[in-house]
BADREN-26348 format. One record per atom (N, C-alpha, C, CB): residue in one letter; x, y, z. Coordinates in steps of 0.05 Angstrom, whole numbers, plus 5000, padded with zeros to 4 digits. Glycine has a CB too. Layout:
N
aXYZ/...
***
This chain:
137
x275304593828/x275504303828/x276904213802/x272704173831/x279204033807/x280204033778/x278503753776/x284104033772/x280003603751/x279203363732/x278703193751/x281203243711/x280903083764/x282302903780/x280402833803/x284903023789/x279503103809/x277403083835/x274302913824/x276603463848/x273402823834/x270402733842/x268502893852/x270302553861/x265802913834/x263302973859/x262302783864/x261003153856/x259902783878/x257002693884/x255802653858/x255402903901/x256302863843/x254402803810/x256202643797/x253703093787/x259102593788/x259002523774/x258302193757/x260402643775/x256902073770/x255601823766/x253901893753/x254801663784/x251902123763/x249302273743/x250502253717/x248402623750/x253002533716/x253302613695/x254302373669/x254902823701/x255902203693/x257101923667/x254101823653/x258901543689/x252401853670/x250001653658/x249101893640/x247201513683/x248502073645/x246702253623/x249002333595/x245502593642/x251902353606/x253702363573/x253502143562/x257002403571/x253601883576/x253201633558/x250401573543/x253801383576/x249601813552/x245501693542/x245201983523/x241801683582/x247002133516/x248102463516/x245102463488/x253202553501/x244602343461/x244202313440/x241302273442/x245802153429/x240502113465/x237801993475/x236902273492/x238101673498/x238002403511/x237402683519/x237502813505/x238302793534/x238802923486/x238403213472/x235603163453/x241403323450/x236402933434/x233702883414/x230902773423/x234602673394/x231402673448/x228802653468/x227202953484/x230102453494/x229503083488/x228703323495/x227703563472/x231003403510/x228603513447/x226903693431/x223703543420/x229003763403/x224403273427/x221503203417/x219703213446/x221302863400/x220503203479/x218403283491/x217603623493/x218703153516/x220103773481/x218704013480/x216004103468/x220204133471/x216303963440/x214903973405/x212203753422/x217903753366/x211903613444/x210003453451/x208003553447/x209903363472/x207103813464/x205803983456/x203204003437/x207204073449/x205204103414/x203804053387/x202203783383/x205804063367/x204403563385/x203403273373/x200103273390/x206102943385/x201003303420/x197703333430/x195503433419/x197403453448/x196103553420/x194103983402/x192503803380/x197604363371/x195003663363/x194603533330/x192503283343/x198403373308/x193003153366/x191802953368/x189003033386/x193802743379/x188103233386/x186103313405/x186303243436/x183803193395/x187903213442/x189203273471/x189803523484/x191403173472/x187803573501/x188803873519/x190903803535/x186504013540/x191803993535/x194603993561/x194604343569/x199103873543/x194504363597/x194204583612/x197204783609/x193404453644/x197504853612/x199005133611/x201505063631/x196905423625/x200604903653/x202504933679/x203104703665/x201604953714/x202704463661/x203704203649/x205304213619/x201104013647/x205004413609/x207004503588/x209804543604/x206004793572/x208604743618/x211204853629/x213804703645/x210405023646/x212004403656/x213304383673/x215504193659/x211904313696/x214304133630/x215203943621/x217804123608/x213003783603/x218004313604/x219604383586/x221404463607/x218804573564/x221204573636/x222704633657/x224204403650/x221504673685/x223604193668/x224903863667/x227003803648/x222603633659/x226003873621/x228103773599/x229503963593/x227303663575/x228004203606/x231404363598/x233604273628/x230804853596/x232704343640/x233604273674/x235703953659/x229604163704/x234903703655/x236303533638/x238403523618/x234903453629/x237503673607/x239203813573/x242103983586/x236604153552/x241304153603/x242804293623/x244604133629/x241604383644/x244203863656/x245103743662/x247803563654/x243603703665/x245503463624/x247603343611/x249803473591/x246403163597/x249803743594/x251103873576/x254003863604/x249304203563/x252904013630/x256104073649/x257503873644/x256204103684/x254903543650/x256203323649/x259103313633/x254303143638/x258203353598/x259503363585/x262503503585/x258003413572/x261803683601/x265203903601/x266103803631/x264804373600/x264403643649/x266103613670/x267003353669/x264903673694/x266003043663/x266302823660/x267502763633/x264202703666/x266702953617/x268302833590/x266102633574/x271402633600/x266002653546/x265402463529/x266602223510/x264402583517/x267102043506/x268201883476/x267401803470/x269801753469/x268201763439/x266301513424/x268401543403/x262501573414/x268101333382/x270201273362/x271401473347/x269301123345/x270301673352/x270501973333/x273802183351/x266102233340/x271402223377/x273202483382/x272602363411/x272302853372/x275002513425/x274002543460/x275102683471/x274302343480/x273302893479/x273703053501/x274603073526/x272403103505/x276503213531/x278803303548/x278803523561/x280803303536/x278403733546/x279604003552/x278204103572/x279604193531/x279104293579/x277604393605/x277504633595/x278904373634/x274304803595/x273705023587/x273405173605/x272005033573/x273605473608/x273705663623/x270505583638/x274305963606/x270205733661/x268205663677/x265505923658/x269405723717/x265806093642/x265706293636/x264506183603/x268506463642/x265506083591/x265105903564/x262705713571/x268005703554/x263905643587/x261805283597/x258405483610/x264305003643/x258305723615/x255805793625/x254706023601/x256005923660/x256006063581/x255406173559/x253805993544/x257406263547/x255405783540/x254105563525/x252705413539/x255605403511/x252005363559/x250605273572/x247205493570/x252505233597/x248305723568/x245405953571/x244505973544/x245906293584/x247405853525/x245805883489/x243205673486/x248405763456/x244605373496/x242705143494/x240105193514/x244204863502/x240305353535/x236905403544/x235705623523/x236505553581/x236905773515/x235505993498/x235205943470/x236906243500/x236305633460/x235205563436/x232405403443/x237505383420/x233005223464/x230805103475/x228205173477/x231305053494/x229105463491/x227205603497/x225205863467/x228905753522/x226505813456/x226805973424/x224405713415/x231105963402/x226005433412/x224705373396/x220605263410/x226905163382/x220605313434/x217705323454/x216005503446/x217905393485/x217905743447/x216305963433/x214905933411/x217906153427/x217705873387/x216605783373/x213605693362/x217605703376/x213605423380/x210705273375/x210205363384/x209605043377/x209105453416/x207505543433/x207305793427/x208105493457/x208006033422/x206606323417/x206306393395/x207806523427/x209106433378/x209906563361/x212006503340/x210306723371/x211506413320/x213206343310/x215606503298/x212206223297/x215006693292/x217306983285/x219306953311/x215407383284/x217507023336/x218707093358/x220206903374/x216907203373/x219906603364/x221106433377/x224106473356/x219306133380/x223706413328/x225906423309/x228306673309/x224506433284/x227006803333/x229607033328/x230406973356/x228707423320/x228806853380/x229606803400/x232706583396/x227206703414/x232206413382/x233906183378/x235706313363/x232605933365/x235706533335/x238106573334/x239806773348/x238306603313/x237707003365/x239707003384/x241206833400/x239107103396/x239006773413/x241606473427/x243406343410/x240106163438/x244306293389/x245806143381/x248506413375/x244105953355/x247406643361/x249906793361/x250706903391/x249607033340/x249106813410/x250606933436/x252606683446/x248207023464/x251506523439/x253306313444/x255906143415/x250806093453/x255806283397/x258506303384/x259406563390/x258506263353/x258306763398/x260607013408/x261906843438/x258707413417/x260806733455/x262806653473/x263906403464/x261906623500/x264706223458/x265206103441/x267706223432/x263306083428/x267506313412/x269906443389/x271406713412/x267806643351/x269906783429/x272006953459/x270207263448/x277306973453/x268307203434/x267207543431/x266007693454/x264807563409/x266107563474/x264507653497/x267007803521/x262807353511/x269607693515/x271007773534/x271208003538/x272907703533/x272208123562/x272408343568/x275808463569/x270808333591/x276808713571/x278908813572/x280408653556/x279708843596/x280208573537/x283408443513/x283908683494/x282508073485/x285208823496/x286708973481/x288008833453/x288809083500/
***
């Protein structure tokens, strides 16, 4: 599907890149919710953790394709380019595995979440910078 074409989503996606700043920083603070509960003597069950962090990554996700398929601007910069289908799901799997890094984080382990996230982040500058490709001589 090139630029030019239309989906079904992309009305979603216009609304979630234009709100792009309100989702990502909304989504690390319902991850970290958690905690604030814990701190506030609020139980929250195991499955209701989860589902919450499914959701906003599932969101975060969302608004990220948004981003490489609808495009972003704002007074700064705006996005255009069209990234390999291959780039766009690299980085797309870094931002669940930082996400997911930083859950760990609070929720199990804190060593084990912190190396989760920087894996994710150097797996997602090796695709990125093309360290992942295959056969380039």
């Amino acid at each position: 599907m090139t630029r030019t074409e239309s989906s079904g989503l992309d009305p979603l996606f216009r609304l979630l890149v234009t709100h792009r700043l309100l989702v990502y920083f909304g989504g690390l603070f319902v991850i970290g919710l958690p905690l604030l509960f814990r701190a506030l003597g609020i139980g929250l069950s195991g499955t209701a953790r989860t589902v919450l962090v499914v959701v906003t990554l599932a969101v975060m996700v969302l608004t990220y394709l948004g981003e490489r398929r609808v495009g972003f601007s704002d007074s700064r910069t705006e996005t255009t380019q069209d990234y390999p289908l291959k780039m766009r799901l690299v980085l797309a799997l870094a931002l669940v595995g930082i996400a997911v890094g930083i859950y760990v984080a609070l929720e199990v382990n804190t060593l084990a979440g912190l190396l989760f996230i920087a894996g994710a982040y150097f797996f997602g500058y090796m695709g990125y910078r093309g360290g992942l490709d295959e056969g380039e001589a």
